[in-house]
C-alpha positions in Angstrom: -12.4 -17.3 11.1 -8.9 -17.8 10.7 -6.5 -15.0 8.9 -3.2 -14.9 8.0 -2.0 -11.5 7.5 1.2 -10.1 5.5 3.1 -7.1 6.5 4.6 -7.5 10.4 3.6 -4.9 11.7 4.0 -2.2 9.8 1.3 0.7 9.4 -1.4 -1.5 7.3 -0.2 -5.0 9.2 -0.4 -3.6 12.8 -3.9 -1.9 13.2 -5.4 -4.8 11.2 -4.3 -7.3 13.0 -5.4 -5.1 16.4 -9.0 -5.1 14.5 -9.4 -8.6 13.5 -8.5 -10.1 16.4 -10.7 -7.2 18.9 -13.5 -8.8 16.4 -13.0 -12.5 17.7 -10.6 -13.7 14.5 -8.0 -16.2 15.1 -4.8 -14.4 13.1 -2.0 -15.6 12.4 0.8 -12.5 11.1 4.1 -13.1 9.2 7.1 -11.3 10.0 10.8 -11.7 8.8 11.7 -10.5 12.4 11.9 -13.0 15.2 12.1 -10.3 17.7 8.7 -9.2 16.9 7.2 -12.7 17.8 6.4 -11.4 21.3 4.8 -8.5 20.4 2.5 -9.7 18.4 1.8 -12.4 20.7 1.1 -9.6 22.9 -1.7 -8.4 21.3 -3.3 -11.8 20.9 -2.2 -12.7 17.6 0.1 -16.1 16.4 3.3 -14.8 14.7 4.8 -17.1 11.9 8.4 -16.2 11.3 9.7 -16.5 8.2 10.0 -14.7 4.6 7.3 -14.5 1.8 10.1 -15.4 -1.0 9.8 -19.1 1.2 7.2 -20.7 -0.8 7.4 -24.0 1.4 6.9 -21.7 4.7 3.9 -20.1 2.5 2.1 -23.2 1.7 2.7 -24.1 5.5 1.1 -20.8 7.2 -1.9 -20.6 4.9 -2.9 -24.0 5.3 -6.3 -24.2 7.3 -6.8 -20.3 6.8 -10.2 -18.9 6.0 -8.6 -15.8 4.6 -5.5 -14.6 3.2 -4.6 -10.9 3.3 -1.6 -10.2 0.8 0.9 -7.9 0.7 4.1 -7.0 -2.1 7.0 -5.5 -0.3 8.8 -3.5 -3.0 12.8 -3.2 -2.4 13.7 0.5 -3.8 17.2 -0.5 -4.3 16.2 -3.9 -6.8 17.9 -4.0 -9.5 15.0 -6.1 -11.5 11.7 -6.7 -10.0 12.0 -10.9 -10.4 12.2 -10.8 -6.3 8.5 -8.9 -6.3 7.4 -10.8 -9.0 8.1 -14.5 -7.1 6.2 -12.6 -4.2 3.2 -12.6 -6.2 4.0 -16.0 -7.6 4.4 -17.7 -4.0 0.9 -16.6 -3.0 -0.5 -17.7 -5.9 1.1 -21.4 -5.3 0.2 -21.0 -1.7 -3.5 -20.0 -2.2 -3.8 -22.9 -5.0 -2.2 -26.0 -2.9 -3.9 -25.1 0.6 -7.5 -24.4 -1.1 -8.2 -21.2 0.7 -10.8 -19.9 -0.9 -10.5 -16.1 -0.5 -8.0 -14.0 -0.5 -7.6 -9.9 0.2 -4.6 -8.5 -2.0 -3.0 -5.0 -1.0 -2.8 -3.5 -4.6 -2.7 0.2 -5.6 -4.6 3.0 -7.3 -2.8 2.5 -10.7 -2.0 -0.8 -10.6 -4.4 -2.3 -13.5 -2.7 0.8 -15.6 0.8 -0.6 -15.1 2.6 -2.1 -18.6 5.8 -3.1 -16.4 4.5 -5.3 -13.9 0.3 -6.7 -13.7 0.6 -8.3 -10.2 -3.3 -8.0 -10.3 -3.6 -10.0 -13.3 -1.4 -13.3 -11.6 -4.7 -13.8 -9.4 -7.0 -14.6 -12.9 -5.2 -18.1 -12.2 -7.1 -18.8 -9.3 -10.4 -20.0 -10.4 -13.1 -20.5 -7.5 -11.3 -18.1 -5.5 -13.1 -14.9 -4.3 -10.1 -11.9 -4.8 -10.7 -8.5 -3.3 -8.2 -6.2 -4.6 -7.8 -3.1 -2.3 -6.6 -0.2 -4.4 -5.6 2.8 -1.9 -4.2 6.2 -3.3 -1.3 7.2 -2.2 -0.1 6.7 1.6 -0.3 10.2 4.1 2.9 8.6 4.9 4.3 8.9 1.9 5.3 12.6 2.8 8.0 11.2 5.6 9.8 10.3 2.4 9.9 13.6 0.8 11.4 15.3 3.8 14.8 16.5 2.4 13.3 17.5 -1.2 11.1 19.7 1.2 14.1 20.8 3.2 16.5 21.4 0.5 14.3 22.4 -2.5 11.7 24.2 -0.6 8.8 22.4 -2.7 7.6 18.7 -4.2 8.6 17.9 -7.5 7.2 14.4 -9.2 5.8 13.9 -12.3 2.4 14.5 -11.4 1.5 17.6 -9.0 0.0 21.1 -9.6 -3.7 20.9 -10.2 -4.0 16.8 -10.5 -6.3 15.0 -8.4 -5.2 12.5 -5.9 -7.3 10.1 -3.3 -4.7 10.4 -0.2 -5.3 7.6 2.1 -4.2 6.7 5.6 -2.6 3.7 6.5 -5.4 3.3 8.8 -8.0 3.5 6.7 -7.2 1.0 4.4 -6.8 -1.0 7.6 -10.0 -0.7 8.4 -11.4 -0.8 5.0 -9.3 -4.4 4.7 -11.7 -5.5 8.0 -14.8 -4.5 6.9 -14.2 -6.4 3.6 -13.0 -9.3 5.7 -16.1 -9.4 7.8 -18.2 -9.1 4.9 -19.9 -11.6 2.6 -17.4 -12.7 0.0 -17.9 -12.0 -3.7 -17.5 -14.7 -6.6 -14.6 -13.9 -8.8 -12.4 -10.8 -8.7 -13.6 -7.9 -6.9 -11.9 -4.3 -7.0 -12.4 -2.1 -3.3 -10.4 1.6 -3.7 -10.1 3.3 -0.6 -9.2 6.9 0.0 -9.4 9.3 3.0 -9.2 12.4 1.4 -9.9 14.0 -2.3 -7.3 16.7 -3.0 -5.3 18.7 -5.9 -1.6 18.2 -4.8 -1.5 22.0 -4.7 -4.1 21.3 -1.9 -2.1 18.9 -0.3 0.9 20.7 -0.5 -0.7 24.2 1.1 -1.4 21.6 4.3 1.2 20.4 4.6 3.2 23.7 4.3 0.9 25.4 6.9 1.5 22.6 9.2 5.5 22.8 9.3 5.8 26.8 8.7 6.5 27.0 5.1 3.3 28.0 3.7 4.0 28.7 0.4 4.8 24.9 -0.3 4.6 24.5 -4.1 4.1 20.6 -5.4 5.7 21.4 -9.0 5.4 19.0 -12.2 8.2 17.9 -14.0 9.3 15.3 -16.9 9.2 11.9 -16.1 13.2 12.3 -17.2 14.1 14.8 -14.6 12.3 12.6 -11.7 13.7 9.5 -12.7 17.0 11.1 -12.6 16.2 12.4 -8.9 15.0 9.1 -7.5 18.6 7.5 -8.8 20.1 10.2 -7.0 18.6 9.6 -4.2 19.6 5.8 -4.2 16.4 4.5 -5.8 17.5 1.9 -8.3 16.8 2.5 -12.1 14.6 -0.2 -12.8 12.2 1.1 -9.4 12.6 4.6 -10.7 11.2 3.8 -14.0 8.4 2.0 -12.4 7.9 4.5 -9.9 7.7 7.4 -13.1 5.1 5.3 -14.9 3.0 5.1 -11.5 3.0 8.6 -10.9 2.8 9.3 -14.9 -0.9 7.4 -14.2 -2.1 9.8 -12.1 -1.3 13.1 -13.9 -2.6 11.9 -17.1 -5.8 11.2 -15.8 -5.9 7.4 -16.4 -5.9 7.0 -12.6 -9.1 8.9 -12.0 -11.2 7.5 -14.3 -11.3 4.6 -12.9 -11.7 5.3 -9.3 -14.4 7.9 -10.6 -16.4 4.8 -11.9 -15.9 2.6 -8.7 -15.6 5.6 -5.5 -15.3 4.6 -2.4 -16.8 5.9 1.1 -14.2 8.3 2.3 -12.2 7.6 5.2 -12.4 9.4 8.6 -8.7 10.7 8.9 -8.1 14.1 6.8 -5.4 15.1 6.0 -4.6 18.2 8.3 -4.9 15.9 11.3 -1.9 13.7 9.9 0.2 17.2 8.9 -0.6 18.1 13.0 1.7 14.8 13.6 4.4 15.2 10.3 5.2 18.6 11.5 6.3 17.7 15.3 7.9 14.6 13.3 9.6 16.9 10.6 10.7 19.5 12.9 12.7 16.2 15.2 14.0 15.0 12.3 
């Protein structure tokens, strides 16, 4: 079949375009980067250069495509979320006017739960198309970006934590969760995958990744909404992300999150947790 893939290669993008094409796909992946054109040339893939707020190059790649996998970028430092938004839009235009007929979008584990933004809810406008919305937990490789809280504050502070329940996921299992819905039978209508790797309190998660770079008694604390906001703007995150960023996280401590994902639960993936804090400590301790 052929795919056209969103992402460059980052750490969804990369290992499934490595899996689609190992399983005889013709791929085509977008990247902003010119300089990445060999690369992914190199592992037997057709690069498209250009950017996803391009609706012309849009309509261009995706015509002839089998699939479409779809992906949001999300700029921390916007100062309104109209650039994300057209995102969403584009595909939407780009899926209608080529006719491709199904369509993988990377969403998120509260994303149907989201008042601010309902990027899920753009693809209702695409009758006849079969959507697959992938809703991972939240990334293992989310923890790169706490490494000065860690530092600094010896603990995690958001505004969910403690005893809460999150699906951790790898960036490589929702790869390979995207592939196996990809070589799968398609499904009429809209269709709603989550993916996780690993079930864990934050506490949990925290206590791992504390063993793993020497500080054992790693706390993941809980804090007002307020008090988090005001440390994302610190930290350069842009008020209007921050407040989205506080209602995401706000999802999973209240428990909204869960219920969900409790009703639809996914196979677990195969990476845990400890064997990513093996490779974040050798990285934190460089770093």
């Amino acid at each position: 079949m052929k795919i056209v893939v969103t992402g460059s290669l980052g750490n969804i993008s990369k290992p499934l375009t490595e899996m689609l094409v190992n399983s005889g796909h013709e791929v085509t992946l977008i990247s902003t980067d010119p300089d990445k054109a060999q690369q992914i040339r190199e592992m037997g893939a057709h690069p498209a250069i250009g950017n996803l707020g391009d609706q012309p190059f849009l309509i261009k790649t995706f015509t002839a495509a089998d699939i479409v996998y779809c992906m949001t970028p999300l700029d921390f430092t916007a100062t309104n979320l109209d650039a994300w938004n057209s995102v969403v839009d584009n595909y939407i235009v780009a899926i209608r006017e080529t006719g491709v007929k199904r369509v993988i979008m990377l969403s998120g584990w509260v994303a149907h739960l989201l008042s601010s933004v309902q990027p899920e809810k753009k693809f209702e406008a695409l009758p006849g198309v079969a959507v697959t919305f992938m809703r991972p937990g939240p990334f293992y490789s989310n923890f790169y970006h706490l490494k000065d809280m860690i530092r600094h504050q010896g603990m995690i502070v958001s505004n969910y934590g403690g005893e809460d329940i999150v699906t951790f996921v790898a960036p490589e299992d929702i790869a390979a969760a995207i592939a196996k819905e990809i070589n799968g039978p398609a499904t009429e209508g809209l269709k709603v995958t989550y993916v996780a790797s690993e079930e864990l309190t934050c506490n949990q998660a925290a206590q791992i990744i504390g063993e793993a770079i020497g500080i054992p008694g790693l706390q993941w604390i809980t804090a007002s909404g307020e008090q988090v906001k005001q440390g994302l703007e610190a930290s350069g995150v842009s008020p209007v992300v921050a407040e989205l960023l506080v209602e995401m996280q706000e999802n999973m401590h209240n428990g909204k999150a869960q219920k969900d994902y409790y009703l639809n639960r996914p196979v677990l993936g195969e990476r845990k947790l400890r064997e990513f804090a093996r490779e974040y400590a050798t990285w934190y301790h460089q770093n």
